[in-house]
Backbone atoms as SQL, in Angstrom:
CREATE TABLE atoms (id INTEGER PRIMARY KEY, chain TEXT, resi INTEGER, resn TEXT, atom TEXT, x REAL, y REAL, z REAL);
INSERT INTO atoms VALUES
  (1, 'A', 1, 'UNK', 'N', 85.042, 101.174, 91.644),
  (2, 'A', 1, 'UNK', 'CA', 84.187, 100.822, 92.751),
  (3, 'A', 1, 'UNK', 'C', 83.733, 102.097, 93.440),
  (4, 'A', 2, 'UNK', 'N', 82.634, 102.409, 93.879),
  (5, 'A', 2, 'UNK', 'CA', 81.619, 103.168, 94.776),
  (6, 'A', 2, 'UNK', 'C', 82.710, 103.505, 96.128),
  (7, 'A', 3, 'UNK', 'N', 82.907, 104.913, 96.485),
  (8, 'A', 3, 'UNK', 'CA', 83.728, 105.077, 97.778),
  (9, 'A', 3, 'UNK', 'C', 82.598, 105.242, 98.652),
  (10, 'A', 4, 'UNK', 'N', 82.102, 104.742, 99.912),
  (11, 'A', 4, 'UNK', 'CA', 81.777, 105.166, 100.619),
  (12, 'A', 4, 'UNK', 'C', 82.150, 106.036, 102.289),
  (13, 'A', 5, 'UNK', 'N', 82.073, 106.719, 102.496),
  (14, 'A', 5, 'UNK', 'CA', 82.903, 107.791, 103.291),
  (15, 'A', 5, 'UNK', 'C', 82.274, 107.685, 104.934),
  (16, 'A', 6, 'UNK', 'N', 82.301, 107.088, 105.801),
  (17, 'A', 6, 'UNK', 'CA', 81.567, 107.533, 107.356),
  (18, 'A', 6, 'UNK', 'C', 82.158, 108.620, 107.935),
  (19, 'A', 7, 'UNK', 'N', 81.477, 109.248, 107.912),
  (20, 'A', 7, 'UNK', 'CA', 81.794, 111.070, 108.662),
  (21, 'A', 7, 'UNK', 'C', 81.963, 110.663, 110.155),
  (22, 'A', 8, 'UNK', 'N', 82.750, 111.577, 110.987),
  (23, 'A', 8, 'UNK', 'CA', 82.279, 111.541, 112.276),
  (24, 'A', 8, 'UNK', 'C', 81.706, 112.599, 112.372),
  (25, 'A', 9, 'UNK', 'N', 80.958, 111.931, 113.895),
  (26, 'A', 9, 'UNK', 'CA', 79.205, 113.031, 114.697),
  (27, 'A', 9, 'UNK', 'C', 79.805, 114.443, 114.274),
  (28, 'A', 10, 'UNK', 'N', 80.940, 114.454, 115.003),
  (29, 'A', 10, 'UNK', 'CA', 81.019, 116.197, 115.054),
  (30, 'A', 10, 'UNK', 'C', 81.442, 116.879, 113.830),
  (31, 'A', 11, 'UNK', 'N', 81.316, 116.000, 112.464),
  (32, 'A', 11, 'UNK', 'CA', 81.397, 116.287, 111.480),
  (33, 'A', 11, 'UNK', 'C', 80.651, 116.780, 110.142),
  (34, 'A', 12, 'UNK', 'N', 79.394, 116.387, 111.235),
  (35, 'A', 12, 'UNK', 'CA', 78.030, 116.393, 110.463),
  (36, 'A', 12, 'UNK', 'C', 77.394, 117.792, 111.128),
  (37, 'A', 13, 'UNK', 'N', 76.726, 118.205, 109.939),
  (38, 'A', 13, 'UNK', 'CA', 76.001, 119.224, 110.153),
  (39, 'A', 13, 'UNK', 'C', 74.819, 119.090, 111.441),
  (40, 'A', 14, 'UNK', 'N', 74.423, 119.975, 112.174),
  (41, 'A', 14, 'UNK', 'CA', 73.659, 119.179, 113.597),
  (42, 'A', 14, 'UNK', 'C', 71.881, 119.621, 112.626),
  (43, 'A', 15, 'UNK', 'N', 71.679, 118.607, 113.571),
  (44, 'A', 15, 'UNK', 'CA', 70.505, 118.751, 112.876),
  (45, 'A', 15, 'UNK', 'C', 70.055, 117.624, 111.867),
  (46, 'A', 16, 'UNK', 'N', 70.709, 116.829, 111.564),
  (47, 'A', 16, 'UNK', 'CA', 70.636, 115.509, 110.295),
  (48, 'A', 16, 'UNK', 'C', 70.599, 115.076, 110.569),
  (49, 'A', 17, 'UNK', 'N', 69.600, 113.883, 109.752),
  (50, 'A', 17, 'UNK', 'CA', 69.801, 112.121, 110.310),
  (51, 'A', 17, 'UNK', 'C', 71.464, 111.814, 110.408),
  (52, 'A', 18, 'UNK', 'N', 71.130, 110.725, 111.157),
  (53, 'A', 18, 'UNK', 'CA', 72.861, 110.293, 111.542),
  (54, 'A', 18, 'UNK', 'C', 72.603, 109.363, 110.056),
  (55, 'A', 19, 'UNK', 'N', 71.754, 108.859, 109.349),
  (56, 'A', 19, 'UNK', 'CA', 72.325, 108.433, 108.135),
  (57, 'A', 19, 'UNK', 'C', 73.019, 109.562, 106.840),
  (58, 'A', 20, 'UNK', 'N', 73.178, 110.294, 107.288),
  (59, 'A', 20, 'UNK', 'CA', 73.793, 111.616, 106.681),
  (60, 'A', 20, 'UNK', 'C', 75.079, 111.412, 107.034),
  (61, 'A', 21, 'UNK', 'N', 75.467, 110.839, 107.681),
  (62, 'A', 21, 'UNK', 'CA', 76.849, 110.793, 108.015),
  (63, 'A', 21, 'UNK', 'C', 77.614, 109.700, 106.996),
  (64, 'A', 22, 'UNK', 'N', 76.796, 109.196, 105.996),
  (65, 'A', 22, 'UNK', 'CA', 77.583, 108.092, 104.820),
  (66, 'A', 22, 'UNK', 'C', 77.440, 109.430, 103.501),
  (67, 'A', 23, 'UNK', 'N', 78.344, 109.804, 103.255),
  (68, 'A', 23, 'UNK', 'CA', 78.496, 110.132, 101.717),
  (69, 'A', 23, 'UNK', 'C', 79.565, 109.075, 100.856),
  (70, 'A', 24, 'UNK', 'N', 78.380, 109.102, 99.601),
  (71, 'A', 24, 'UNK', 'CA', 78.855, 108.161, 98.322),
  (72, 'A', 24, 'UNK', 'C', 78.992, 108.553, 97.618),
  (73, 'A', 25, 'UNK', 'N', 80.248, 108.164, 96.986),
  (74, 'A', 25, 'UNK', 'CA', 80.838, 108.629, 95.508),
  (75, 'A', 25, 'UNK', 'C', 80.281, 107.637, 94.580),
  (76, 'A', 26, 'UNK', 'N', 79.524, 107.667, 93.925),
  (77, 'A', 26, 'UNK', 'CA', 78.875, 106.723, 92.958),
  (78, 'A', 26, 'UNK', 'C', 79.622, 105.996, 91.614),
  (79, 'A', 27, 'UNK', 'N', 80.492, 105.276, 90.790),
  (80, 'A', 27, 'UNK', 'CA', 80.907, 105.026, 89.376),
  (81, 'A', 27, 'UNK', 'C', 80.056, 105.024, 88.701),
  (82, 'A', 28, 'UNK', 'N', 79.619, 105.712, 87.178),
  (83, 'A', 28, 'UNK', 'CA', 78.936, 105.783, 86.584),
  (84, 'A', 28, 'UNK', 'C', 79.381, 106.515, 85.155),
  (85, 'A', 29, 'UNK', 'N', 79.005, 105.700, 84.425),
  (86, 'A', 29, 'UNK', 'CA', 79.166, 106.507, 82.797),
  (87, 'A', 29, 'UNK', 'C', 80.626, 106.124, 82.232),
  (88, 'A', 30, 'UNK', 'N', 81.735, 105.501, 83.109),
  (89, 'A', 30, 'UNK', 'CA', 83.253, 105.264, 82.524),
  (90, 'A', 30, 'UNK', 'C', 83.724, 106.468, 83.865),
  (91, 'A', 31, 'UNK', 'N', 83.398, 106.785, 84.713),
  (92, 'A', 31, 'UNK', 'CA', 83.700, 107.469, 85.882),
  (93, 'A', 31, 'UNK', 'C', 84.129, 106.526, 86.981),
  (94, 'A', 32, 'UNK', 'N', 84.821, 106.751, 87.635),
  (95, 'A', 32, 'UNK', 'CA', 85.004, 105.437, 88.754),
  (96, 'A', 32, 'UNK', 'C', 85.913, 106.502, 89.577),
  (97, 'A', 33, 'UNK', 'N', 85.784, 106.249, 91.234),
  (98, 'A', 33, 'UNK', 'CA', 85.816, 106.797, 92.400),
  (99, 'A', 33, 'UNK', 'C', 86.797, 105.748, 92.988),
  (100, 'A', 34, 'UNK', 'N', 88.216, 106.461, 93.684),
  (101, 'A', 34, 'UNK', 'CA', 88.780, 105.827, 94.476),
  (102, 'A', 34, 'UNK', 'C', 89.407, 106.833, 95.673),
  (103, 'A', 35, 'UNK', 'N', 90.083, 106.013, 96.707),
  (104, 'A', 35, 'UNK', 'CA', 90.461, 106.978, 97.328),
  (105, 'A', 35, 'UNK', 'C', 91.981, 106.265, 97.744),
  (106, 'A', 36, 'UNK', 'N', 92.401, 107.353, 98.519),
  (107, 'A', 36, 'UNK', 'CA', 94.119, 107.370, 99.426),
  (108, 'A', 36, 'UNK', 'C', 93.679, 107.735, 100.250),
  (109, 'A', 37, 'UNK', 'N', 94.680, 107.550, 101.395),
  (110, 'A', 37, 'UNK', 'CA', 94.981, 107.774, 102.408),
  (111, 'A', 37, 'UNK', 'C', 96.672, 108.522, 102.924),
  (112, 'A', 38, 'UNK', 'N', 96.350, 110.014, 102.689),
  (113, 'A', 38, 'UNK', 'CA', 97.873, 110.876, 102.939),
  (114, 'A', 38, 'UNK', 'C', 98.171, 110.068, 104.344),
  (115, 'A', 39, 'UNK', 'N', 99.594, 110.581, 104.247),
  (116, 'A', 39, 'UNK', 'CA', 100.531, 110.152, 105.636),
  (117, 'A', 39, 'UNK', 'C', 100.119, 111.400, 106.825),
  (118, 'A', 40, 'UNK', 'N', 99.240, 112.288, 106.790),
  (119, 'A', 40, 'UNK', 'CA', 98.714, 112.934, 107.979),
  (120, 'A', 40, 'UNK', 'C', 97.903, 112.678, 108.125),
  (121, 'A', 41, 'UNK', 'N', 96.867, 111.610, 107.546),
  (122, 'A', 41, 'UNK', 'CA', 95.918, 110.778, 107.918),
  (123, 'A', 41, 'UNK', 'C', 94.499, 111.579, 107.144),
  (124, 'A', 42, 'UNK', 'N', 94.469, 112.511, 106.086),
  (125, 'A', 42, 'UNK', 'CA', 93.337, 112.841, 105.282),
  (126, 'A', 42, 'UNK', 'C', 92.865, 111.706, 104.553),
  (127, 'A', 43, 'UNK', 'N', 91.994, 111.955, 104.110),
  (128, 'A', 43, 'UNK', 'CA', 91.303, 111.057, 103.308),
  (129, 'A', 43, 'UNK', 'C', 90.763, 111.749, 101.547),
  (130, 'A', 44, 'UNK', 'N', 91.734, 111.191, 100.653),
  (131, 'A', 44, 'UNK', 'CA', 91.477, 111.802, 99.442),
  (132, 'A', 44, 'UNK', 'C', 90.892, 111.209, 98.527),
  (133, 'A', 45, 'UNK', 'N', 89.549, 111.575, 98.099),
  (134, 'A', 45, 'UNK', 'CA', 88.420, 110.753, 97.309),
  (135, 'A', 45, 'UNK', 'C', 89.147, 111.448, 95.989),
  (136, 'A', 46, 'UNK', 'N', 89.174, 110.633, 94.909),
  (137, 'A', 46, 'UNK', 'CA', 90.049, 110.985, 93.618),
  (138, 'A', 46, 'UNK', 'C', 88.847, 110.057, 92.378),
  (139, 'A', 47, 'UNK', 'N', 88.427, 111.414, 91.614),
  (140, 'A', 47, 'UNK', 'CA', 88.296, 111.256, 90.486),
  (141, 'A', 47, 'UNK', 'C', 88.460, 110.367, 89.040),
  (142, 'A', 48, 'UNK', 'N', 88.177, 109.316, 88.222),
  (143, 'A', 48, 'UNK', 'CA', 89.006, 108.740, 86.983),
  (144, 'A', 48, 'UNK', 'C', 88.098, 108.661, 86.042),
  (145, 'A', 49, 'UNK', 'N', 88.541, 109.054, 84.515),
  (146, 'A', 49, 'UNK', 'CA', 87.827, 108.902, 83.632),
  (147, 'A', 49, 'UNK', 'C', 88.689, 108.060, 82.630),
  (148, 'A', 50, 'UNK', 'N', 88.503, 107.621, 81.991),
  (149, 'A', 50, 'UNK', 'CA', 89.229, 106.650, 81.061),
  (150, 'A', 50, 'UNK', 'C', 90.131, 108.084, 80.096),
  (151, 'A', 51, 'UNK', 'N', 89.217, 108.821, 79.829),
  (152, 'A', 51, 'UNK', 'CA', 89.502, 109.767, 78.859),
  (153, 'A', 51, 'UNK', 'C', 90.447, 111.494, 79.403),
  (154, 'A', 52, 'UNK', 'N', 90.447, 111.230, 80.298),
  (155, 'A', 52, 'UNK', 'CA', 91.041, 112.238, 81.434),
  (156, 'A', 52, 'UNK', 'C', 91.552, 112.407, 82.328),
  (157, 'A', 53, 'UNK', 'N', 92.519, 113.058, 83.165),
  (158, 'A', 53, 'UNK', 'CA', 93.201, 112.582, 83.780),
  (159, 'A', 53, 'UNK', 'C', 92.730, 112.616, 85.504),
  (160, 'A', 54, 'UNK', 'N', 93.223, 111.952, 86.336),
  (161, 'A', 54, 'UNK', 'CA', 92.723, 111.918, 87.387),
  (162, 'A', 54, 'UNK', 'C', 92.422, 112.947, 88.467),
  (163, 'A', 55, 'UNK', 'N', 91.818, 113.198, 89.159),
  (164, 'A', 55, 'UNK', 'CA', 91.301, 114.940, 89.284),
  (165, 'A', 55, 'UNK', 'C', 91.005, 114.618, 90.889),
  (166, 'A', 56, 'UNK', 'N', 91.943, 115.089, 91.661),
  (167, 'A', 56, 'UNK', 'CA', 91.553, 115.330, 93.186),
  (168, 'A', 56, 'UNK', 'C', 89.253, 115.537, 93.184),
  (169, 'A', 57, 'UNK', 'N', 88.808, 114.911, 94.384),
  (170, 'A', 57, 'UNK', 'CA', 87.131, 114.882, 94.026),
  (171, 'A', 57, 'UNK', 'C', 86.976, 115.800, 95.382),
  (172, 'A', 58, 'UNK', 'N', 87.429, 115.279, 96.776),
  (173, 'A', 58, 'UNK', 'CA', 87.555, 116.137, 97.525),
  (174, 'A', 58, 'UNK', 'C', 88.677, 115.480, 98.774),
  (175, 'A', 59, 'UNK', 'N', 88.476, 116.607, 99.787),
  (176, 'A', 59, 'UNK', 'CA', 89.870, 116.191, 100.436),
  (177, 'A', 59, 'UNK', 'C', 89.402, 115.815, 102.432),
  (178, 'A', 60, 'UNK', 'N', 88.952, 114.960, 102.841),
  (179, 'A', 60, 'UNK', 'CA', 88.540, 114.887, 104.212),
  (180, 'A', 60, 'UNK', 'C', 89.446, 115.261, 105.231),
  (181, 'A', 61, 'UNK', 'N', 89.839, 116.213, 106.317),
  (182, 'A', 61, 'UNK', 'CA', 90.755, 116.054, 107.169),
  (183, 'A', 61, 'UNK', 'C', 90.720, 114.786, 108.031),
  (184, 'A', 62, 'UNK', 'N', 91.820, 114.315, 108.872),
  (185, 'A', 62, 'UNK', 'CA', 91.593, 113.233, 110.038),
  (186, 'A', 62, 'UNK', 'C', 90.822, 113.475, 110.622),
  (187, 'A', 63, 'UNK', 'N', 90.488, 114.774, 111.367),
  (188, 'A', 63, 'UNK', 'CA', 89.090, 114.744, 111.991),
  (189, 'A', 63, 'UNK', 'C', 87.797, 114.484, 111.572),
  (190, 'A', 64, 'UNK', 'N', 87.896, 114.722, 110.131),
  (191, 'A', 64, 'UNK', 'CA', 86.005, 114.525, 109.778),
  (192, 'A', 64, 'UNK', 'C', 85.687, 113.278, 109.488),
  (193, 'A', 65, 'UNK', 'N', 85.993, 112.269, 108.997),
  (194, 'A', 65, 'UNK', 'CA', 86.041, 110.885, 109.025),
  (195, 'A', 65, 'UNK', 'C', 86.540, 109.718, 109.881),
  (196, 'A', 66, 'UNK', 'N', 85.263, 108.839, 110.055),
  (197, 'A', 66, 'UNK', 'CA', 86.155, 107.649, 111.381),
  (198, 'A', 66, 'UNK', 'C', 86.246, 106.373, 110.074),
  (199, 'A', 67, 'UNK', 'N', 85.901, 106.068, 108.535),
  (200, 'A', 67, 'UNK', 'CA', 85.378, 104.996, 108.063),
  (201, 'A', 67, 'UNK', 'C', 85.562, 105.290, 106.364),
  (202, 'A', 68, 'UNK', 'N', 86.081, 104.188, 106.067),
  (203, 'A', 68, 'UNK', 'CA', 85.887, 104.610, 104.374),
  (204, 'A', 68, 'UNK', 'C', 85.311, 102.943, 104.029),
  (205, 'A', 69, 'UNK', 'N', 85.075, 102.786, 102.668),
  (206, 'A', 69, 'UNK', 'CA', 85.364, 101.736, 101.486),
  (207, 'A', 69, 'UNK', 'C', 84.928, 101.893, 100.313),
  (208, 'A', 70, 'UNK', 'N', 85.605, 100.879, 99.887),
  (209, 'A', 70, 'UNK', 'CA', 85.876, 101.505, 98.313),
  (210, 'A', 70, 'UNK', 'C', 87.313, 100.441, 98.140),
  (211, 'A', 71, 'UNK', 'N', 87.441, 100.786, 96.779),
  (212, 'A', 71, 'UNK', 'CA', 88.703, 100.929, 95.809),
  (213, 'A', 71, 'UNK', 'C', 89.539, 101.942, 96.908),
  (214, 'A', 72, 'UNK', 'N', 91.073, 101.456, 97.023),
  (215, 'A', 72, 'UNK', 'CA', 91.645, 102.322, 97.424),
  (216, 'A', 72, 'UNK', 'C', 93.145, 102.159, 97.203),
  (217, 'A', 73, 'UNK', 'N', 93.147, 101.565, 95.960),
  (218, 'A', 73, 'UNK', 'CA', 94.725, 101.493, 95.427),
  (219, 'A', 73, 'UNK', 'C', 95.230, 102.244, 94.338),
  (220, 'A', 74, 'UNK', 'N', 94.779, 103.176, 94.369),
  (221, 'A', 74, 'UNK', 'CA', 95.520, 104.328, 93.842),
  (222, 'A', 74, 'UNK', 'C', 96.742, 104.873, 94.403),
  (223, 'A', 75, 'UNK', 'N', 97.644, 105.758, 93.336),
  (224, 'A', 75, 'UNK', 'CA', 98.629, 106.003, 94.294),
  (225, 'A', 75, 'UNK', 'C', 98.789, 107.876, 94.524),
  (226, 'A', 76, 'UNK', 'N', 99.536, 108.114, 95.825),
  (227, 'A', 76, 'UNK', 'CA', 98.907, 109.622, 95.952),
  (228, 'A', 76, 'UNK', 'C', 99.726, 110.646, 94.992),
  (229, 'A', 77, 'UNK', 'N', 99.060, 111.153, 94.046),
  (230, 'A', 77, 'UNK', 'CA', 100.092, 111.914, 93.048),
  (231, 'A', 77, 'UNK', 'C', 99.269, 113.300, 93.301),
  (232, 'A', 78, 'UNK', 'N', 99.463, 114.065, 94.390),
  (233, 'A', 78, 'UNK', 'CA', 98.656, 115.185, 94.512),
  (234, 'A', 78, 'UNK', 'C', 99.271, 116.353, 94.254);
């Protein structure tokens, strides 16, 4: 499933539409996007390929995000 990510304001570059504040991880090709949630409250968008192994995608601190969805039952093997 598609992660979608809501940034917070002060997270966004100034100057951007506030619809800039959704980044999407797209599934595509046998690729598929999920995320965790660490116990200090980051937000870890994670990588999967059928053929490879699962690959940290990127890592949000608690501050830069108020919002996720998606797939998010992965488990955190970082």
């Amino acid at each position: 499933m598609t992660v979608h990510v809501t940034m917070l304001p002060a997270a966004v570059t100034p100057g951007l539409e506030q619809s800039s504040r959704i980044t999407s991880y797209e599934d595509h090709d046998g690729v598929r996007y999920r995320y965790l949630l660490h116990d200090s409250g980051a937000l870890v968008v994670r990588r999967m390929q059928s053929d490879e192994e699962t690959v940290t995608e990127v890592v949000y601190g608690p501050s830069a995000w108020e919002g996720v969805q998606g797939d998010g039952s992965i488990q955190p093997h970082m």
